[in-house]
FIDOTI-111253 format. One record per residue (C-alpha): x, y, z; residue number from 0; residue in three letters. Coordinates in steps of 0.2 Angstrom, whole numbers, plus 5000, padded with zeros to 4 digits. Example, Ala and Ser with C-alpha at 12.3 -4.5 7.8 and 13.67 -1.06 7.14 Angstrom:
% FIDOTI-111253
<rec xx="5062" yy="4978" zz="5039" seq="0" type="ALA"/>
<rec xx="5068" yy="4995" zz="5036" seq="1" type="SER"/>
END
This chain:
% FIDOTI-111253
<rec xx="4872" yy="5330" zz="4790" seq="0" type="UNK"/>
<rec xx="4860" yy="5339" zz="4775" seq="1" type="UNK"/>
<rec xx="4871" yy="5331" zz="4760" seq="2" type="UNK"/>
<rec xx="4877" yy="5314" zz="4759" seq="3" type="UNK"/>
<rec xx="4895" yy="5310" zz="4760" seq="4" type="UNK"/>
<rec xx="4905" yy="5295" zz="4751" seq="5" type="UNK"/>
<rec xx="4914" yy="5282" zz="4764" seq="6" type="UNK"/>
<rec xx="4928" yy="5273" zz="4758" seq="7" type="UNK"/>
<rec xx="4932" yy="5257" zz="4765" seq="8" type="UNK"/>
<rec xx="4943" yy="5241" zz="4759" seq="9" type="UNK"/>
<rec xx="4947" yy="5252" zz="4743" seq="10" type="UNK"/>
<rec xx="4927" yy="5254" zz="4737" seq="11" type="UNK"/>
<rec xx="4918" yy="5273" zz="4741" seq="12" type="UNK"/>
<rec xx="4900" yy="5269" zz="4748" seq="13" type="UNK"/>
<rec xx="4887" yy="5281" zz="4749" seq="14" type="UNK"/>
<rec xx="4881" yy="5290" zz="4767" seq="15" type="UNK"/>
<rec xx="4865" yy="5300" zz="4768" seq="16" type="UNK"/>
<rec xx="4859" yy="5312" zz="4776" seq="17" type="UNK"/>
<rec xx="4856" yy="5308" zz="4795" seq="18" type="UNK"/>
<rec xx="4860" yy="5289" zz="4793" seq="19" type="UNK"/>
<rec xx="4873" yy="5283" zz="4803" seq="20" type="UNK"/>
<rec xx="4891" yy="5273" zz="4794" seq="21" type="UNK"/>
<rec xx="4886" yy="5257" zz="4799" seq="22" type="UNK"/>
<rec xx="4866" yy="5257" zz="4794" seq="23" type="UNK"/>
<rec xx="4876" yy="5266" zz="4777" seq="24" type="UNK"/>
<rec xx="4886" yy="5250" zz="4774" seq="25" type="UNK"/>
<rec xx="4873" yy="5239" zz="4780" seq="26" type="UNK"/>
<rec xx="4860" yy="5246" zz="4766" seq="27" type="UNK"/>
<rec xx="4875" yy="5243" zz="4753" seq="28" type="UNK"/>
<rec xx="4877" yy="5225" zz="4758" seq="29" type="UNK"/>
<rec xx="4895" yy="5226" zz="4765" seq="30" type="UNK"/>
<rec xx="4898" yy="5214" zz="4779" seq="31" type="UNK"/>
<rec xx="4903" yy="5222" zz="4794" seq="32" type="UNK"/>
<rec xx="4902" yy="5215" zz="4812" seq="33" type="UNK"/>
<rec xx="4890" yy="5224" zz="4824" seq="34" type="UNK"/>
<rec xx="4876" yy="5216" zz="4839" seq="35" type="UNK"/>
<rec xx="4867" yy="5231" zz="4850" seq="36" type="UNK"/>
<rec xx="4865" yy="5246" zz="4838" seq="37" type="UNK"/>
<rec xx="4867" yy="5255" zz="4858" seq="38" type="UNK"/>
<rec xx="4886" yy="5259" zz="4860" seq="39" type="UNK"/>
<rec xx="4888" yy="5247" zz="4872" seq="40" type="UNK"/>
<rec xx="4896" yy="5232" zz="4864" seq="41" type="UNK"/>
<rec xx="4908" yy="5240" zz="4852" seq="42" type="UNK"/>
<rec xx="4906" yy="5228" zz="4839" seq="43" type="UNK"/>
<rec xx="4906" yy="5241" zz="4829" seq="44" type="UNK"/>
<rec xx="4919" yy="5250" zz="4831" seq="45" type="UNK"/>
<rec xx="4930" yy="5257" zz="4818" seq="46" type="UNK"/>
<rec xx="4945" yy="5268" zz="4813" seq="47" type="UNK"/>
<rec xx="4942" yy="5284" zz="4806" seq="48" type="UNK"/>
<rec xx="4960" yy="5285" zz="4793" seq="49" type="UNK"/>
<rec xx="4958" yy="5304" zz="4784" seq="50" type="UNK"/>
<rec xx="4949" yy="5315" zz="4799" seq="51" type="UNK"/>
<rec xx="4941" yy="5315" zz="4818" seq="52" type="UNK"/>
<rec xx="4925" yy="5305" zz="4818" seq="53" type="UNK"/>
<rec xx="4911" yy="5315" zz="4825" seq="54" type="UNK"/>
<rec xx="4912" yy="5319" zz="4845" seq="55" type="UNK"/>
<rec xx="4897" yy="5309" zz="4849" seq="56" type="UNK"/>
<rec xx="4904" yy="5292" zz="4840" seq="57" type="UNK"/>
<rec xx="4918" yy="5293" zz="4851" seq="58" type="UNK"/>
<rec xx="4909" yy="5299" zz="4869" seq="59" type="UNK"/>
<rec xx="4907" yy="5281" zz="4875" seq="60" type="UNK"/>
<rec xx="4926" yy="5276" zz="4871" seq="61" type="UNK"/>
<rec xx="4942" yy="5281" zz="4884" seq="62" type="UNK"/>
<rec xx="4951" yy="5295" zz="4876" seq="63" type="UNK"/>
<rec xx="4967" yy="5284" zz="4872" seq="64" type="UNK"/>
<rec xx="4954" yy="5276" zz="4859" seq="65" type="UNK"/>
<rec xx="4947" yy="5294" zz="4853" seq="66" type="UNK"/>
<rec xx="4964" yy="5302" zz="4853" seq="67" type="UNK"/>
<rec xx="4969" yy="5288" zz="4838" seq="68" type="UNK"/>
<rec xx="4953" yy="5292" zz="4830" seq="69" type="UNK"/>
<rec xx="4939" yy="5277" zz="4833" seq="70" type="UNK"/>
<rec xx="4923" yy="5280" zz="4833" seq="71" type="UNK"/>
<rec xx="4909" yy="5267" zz="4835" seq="72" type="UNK"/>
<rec xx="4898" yy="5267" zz="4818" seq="73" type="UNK"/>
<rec xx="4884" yy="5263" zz="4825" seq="74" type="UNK"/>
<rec xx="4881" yy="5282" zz="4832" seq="75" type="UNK"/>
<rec xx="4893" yy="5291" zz="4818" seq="76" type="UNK"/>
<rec xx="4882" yy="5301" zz="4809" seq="77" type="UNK"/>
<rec xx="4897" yy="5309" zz="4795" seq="78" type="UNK"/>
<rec xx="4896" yy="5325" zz="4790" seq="79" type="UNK"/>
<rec xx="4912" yy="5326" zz="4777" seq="80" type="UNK"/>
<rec xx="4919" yy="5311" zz="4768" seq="81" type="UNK"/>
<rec xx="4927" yy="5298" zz="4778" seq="82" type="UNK"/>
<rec xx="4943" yy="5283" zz="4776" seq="83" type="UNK"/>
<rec xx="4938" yy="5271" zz="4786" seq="84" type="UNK"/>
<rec xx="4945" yy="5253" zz="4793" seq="85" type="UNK"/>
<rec xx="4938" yy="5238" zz="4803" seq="86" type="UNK"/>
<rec xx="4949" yy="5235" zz="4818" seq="87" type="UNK"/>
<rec xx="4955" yy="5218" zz="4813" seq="88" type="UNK"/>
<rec xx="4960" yy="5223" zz="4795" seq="89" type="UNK"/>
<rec xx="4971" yy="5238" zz="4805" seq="90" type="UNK"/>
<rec xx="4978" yy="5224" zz="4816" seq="91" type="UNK"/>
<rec xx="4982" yy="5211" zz="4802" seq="92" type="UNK"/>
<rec xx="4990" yy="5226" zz="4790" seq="93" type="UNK"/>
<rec xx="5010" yy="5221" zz="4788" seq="94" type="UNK"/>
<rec xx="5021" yy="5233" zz="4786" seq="95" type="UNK"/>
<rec xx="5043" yy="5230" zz="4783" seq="96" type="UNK"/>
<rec xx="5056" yy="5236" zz="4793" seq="97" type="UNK"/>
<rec xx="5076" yy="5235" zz="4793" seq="98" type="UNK"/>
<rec xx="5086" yy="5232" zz="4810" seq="99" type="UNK"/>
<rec xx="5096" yy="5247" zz="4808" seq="100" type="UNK"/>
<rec xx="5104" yy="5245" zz="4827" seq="101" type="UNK"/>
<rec xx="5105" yy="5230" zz="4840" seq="102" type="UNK"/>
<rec xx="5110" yy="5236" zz="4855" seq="103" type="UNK"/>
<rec xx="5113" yy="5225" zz="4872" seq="104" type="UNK"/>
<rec xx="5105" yy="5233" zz="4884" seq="105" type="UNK"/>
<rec xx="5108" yy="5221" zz="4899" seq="106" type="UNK"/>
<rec xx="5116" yy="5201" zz="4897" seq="107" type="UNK"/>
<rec xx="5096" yy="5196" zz="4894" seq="108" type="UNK"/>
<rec xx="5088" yy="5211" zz="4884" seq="109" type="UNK"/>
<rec xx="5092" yy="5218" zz="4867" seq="110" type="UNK"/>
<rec xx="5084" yy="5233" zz="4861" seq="111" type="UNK"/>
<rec xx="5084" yy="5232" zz="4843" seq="112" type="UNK"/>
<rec xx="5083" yy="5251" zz="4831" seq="113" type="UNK"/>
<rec xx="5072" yy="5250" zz="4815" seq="114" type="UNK"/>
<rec xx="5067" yy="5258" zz="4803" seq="115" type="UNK"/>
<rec xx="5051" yy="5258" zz="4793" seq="116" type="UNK"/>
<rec xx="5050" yy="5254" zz="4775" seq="117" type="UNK"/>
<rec xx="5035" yy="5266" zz="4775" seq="118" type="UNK"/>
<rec xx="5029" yy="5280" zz="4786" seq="119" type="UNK"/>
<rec xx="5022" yy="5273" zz="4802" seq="120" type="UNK"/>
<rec xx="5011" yy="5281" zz="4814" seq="121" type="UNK"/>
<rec xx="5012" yy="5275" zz="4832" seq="122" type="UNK"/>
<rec xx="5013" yy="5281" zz="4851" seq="123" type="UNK"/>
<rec xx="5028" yy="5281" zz="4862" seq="124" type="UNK"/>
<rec xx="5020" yy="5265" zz="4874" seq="125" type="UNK"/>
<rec xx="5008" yy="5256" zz="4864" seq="126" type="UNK"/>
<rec xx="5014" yy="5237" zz="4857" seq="127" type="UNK"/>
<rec xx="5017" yy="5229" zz="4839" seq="128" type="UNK"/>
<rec xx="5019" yy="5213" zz="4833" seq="129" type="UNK"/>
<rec xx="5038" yy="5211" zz="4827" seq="130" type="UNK"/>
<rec xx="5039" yy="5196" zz="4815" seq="131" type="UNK"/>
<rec xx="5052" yy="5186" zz="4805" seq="132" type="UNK"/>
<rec xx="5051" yy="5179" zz="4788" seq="133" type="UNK"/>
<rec xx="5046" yy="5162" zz="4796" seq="134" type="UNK"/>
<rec xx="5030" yy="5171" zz="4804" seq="135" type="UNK"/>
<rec xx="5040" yy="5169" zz="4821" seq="136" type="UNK"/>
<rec xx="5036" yy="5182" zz="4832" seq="137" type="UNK"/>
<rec xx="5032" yy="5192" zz="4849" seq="138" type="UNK"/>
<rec xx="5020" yy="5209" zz="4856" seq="139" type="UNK"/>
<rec xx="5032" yy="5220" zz="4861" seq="140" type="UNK"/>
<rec xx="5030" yy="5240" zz="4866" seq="141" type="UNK"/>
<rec xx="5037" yy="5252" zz="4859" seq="142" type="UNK"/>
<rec xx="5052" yy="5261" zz="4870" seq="143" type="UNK"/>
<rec xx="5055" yy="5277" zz="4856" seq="144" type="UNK"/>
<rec xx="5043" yy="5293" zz="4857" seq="145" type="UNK"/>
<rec xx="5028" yy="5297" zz="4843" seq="146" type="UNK"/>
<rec xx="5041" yy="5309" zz="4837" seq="147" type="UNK"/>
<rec xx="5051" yy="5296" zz="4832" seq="148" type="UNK"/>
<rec xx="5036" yy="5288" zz="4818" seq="149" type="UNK"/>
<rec xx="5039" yy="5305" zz="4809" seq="150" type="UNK"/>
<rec xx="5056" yy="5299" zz="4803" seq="151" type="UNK"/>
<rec xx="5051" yy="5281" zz="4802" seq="152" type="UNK"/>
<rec xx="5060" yy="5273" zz="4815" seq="153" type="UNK"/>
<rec xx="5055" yy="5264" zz="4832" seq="154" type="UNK"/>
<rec xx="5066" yy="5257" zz="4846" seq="155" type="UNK"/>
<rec xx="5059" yy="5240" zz="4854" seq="156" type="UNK"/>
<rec xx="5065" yy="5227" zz="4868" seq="157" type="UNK"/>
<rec xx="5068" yy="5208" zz="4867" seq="158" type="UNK"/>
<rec xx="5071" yy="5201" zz="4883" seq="159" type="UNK"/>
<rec xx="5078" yy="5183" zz="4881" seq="160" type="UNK"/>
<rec xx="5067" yy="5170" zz="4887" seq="161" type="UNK"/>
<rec xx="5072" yy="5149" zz="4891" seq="162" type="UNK"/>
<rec xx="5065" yy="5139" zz="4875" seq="163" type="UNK"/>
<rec xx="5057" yy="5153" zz="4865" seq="164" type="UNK"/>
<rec xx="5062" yy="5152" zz="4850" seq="165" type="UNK"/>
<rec xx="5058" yy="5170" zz="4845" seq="166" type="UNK"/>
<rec xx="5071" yy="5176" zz="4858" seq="167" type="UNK"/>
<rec xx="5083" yy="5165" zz="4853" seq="168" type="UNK"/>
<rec xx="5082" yy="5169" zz="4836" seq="169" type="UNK"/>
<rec xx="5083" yy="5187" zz="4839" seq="170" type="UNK"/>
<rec xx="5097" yy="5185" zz="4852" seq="171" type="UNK"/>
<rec xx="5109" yy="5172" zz="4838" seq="172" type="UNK"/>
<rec xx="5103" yy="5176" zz="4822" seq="173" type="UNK"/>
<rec xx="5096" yy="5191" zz="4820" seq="174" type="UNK"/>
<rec xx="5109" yy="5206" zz="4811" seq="175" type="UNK"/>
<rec xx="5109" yy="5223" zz="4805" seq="176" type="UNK"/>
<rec xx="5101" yy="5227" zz="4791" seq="177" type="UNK"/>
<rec xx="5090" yy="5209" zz="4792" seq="178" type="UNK"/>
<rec xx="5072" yy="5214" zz="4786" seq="179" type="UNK"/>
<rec xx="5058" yy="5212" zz="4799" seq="180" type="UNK"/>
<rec xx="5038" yy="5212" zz="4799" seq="181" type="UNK"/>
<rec xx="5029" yy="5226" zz="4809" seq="182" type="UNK"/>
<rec xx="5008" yy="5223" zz="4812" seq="183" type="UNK"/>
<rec xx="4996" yy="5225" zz="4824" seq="184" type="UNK"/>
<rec xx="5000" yy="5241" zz="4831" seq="185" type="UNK"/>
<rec xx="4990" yy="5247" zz="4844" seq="186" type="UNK"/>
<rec xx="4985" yy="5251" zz="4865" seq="187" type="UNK"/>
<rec xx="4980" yy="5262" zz="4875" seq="188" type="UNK"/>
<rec xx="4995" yy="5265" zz="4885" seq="189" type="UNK"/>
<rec xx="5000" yy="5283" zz="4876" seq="190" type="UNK"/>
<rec xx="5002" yy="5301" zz="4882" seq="191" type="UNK"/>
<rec xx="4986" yy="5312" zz="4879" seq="192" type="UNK"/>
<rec xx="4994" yy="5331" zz="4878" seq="193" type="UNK"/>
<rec xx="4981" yy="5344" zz="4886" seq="194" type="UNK"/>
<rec xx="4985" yy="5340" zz="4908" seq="195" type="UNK"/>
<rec xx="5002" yy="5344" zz="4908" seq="196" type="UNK"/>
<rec xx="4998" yy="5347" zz="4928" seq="197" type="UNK"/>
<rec xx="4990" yy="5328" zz="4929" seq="198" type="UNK"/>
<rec xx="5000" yy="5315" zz="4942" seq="199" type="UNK"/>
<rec xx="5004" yy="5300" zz="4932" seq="200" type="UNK"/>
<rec xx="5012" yy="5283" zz="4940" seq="201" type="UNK"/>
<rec xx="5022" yy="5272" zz="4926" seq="202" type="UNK"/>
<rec xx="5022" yy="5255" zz="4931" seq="203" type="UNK"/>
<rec xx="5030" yy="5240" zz="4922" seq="204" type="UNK"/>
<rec xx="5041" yy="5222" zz="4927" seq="205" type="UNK"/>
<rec xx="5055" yy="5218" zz="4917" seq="206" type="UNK"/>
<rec xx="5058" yy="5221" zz="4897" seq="207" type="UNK"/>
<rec xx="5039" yy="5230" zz="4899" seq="208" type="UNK"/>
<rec xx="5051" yy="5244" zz="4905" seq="209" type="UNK"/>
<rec xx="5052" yy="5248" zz="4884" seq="210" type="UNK"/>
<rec xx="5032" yy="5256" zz="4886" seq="211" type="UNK"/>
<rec xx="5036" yy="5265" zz="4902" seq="212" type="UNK"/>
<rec xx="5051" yy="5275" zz="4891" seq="213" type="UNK"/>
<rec xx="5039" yy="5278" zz="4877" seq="214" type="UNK"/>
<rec xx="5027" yy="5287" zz="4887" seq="215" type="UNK"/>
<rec xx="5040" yy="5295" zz="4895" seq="216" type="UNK"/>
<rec xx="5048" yy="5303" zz="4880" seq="217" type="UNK"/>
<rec xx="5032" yy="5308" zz="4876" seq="218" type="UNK"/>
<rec xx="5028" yy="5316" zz="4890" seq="219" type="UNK"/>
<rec xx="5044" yy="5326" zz="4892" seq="220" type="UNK"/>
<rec xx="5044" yy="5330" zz="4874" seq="221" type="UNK"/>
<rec xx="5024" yy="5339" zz="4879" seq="222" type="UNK"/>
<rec xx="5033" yy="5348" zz="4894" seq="223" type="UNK"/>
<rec xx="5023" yy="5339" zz="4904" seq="224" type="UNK"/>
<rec xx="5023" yy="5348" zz="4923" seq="225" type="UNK"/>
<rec xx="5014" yy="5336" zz="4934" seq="226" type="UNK"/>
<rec xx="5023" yy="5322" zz="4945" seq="227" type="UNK"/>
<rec xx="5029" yy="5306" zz="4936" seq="228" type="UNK"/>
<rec xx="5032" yy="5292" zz="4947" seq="229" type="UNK"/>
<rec xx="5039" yy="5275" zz="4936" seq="230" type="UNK"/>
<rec xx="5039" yy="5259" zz="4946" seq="231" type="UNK"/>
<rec xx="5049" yy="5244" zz="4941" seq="232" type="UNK"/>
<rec xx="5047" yy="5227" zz="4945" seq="233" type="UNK"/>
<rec xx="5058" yy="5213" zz="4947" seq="234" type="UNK"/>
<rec xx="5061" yy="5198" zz="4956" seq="235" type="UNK"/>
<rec xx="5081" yy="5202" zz="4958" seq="236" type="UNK"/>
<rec xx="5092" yy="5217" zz="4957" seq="237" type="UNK"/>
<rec xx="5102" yy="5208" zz="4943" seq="238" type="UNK"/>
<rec xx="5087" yy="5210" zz="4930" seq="239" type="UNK"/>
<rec xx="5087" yy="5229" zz="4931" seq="240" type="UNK"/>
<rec xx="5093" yy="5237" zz="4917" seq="241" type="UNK"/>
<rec xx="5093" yy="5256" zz="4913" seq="242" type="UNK"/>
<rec xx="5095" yy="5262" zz="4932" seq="243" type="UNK"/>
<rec xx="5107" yy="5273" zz="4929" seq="244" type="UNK"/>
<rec xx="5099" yy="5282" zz="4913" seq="245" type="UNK"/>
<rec xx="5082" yy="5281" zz="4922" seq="246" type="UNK"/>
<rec xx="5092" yy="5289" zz="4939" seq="247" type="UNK"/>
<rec xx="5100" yy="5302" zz="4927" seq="248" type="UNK"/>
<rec xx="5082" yy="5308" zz="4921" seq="249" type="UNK"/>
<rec xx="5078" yy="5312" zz="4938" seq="250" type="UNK"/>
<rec xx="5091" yy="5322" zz="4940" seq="251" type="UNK"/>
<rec xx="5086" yy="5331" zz="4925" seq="252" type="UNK"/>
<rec xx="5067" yy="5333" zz="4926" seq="253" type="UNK"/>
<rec xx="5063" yy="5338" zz="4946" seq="254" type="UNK"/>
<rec xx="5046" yy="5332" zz="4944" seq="255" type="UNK"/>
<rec xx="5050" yy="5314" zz="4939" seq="256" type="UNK"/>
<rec xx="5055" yy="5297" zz="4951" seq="257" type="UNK"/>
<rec xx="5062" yy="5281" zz="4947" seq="258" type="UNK"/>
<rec xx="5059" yy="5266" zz="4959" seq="259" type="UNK"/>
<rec xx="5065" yy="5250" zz="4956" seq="260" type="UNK"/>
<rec xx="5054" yy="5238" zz="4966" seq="261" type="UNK"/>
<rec xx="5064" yy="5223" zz="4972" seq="262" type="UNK"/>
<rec xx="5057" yy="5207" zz="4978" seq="263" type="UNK"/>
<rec xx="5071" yy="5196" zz="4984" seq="264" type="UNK"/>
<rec xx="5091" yy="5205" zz="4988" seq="265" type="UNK"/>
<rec xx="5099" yy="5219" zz="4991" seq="266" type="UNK"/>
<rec xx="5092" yy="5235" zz="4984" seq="267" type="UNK"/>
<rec xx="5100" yy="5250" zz="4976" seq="268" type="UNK"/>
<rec xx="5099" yy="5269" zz="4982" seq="269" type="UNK"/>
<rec xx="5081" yy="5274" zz="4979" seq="270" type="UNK"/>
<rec xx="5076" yy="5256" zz="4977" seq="271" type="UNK"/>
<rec xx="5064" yy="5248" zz="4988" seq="272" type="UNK"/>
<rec xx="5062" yy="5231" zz="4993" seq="273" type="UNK"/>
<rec xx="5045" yy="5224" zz="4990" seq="274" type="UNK"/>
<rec xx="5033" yy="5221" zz="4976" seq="275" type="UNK"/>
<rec xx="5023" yy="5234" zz="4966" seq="276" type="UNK"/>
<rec xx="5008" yy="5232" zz="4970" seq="277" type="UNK"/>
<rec xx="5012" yy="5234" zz="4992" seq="278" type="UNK"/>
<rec xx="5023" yy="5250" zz="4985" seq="279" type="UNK"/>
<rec xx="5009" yy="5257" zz="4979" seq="280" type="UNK"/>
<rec xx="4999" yy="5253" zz="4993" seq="281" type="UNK"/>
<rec xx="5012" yy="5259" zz="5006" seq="282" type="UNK"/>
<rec xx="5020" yy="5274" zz="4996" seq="283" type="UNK"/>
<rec xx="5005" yy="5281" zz="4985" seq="284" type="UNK"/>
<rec xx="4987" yy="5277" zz="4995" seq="285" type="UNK"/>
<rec xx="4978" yy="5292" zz="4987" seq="286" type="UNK"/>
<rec xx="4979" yy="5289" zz="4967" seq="287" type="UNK"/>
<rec xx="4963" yy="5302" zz="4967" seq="288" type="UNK"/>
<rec xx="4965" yy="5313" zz="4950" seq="289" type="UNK"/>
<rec xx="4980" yy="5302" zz="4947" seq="290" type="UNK"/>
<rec xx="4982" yy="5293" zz="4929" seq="291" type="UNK"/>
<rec xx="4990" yy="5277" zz="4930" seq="292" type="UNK"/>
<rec xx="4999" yy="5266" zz="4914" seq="293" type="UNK"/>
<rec xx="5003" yy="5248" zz="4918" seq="294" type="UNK"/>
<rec xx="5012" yy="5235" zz="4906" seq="295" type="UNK"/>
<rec xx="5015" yy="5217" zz="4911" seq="296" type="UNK"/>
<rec xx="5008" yy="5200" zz="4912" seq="297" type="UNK"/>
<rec xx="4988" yy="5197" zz="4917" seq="298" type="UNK"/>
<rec xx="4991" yy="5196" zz="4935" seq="299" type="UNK"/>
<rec xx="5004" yy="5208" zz="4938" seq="300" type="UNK"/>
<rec xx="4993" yy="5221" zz="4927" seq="301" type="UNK"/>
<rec xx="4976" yy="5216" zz="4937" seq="302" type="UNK"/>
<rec xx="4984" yy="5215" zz="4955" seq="303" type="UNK"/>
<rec xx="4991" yy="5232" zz="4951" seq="304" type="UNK"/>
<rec xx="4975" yy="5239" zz="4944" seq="305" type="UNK"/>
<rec xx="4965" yy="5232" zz="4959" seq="306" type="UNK"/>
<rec xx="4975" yy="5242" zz="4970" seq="307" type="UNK"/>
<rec xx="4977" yy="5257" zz="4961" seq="308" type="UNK"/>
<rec xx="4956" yy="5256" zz="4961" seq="309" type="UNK"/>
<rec xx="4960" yy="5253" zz="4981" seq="310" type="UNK"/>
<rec xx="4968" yy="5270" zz="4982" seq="311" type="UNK"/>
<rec xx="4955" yy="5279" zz="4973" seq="312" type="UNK"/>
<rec xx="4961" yy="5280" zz="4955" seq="313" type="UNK"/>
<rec xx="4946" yy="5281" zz="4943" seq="314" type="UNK"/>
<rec xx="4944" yy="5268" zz="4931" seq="315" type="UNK"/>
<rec xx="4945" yy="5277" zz="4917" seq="316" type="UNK"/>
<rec xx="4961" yy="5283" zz="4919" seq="317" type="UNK"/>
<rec xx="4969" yy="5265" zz="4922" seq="318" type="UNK"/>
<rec xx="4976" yy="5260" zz="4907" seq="319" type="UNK"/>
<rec xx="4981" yy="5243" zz="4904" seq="320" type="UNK"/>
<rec xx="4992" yy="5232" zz="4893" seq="321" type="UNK"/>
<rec xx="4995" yy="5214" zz="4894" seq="322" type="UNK"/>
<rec xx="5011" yy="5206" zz="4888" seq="323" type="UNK"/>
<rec xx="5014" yy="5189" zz="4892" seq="324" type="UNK"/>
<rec xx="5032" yy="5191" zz="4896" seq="325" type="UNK"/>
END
């Protein structure tokens, strides 16, 4: 950088010169912002770049999910045009408004709920939100509807119904159309990156989580995407399946792309296999080389999965991982 370039952050411009990085540039200016090694290795630092792509080397030591939504750690962005920029938490707590323009039932325990946003909305098909009432009652859900979608202000998520959760049950009883709702903490890493339409990619996800794995898909399709799709589900019984014969009629559709419901306990339907995800994976994909691998559900399904997919040779940077407590 040979001029110096104005950073606007919290709705005040600051001042960058030359060959002094964003954060030393805010430090110098007194504005508290959180950061520990000054080495790219903590990520303290990291932030969002709102207006433009950060510099390539701010970005080189996070995965490409995190570059592909432009962040950039600030302790090695060195700007060379002006820059709008946010801290990670103050993206996270933003709040944005949204109208329940469809409740559909999707299966006796899971409701996918159609809404639009009050304001434009950028998100990917697979990454989660926090979906509020007025009461501040809420849940993480992903998102089922492609990026495409963000462009008219809608997204599509699923509630599943849960014993003596109250969020559930309010969605499920009281909830109606045209009811407004709270959006925030939009974020993950569990997106399609166009660019390897050739790349193998394995979709796994147990119950409700199923919404991220429909995401990605869309998005995938939508990109002409070449390479082999494989979408596990899990499940502890054939009754909490939901989607089979959509998921089945994609298959039909797109050559290139299989849907496996996993089964732990009962019969199992045509293409179905009777076992939990992590010994299909293990029994029916054992070489994951080149492979890049999304996976949505709670901590131990998501780490037993990870493990072995790190077992069969998958890279660990292209393992991608969200946790939802459902």
């Amino acid at each position: 950088m040979t001029t110096s370039v104005n950073l606007l952050f919290n709705g005040s411009a600051y001042n960058c010169q030359p060959e002094e990085t964003v954060l030393d540039a805010l430090l110098r200016q007194q504005v508290p912002v959180p950061y520990l090694c000054k080495k790219q290795t903590c990520f303290k630092c990291m932030m969002r770049s709102l207006n433009n792509t950060p510099p390539i080397r701010s970005q080189r030591e996070l995965k490409e999910a995190l570059q592909l939504q432009n962040y950039f750690l600030a302790c090695a962005c060195y700007p060379v045009r002006h820059m709008e920029i946010a801290l990670l938490d103050d993206i996270q707590a933003s709040q944005m408004t949204a109208r329940v323009r469809e409740k559909n039932s999707l299966h006796a325990n899971v409701t996918e709920l159609v809404l639009e946003c009050e304001t434009p909305l950028a998100y990917y098909g697979g990454q989660t939100l926090l979906l509020l009432n007025g009461r501040h009652l809420g849940r993480k859900l992903a998102i089922a509807s492609p990026s495409s979608a963000s462009l008219r202000r809608r997204l599509e998520v699923h509630v599943e119904r849960i014993d003596n959760d109250g969020f559930s049950k309010w969605v499920f009883e009281s909830l109606a159309v045209n009811d407004t709702v709270y959006l925030s903490n939009i974020r993950g890493e569990l997106l399609y990156q166009p660019g390897q339409p050739e790349q193998s990619l394995l979709l796994v996800s147990w119950g409700s989580n199923l919404a991220a794995m429909l995401g990605l898909l869309q998005d995938a399709f939508e990109n002409a995407h070449t390479g082999p799709v494989v979408l596990l589900q899990g499940v502890t019984e054939p009754g909490q399946l939901y989607l089979q014969a959509e998921l089945q009629g994609i298959s039909g559709h797109f050559p290139n792309f299989r849907y496996i419901p996993c089964i732990e306990l009962g019969p199992v339907p045509k293409g179905g296999l009777q076992s939990t995800v992590d010994k299909a994976v293990a029994q029916f994909l054992p070489n994951l080389t080149g492979w890049k691998i999304f996976i949505c559900g709670n901590q131990v399904q998501a780490s037993t999965v990870q493990r072995q997919a790190y077992l069969a040779k998958a890279a660990m940077k292209n393992i991608h991982i969200e946790v939802v407590s459902i």
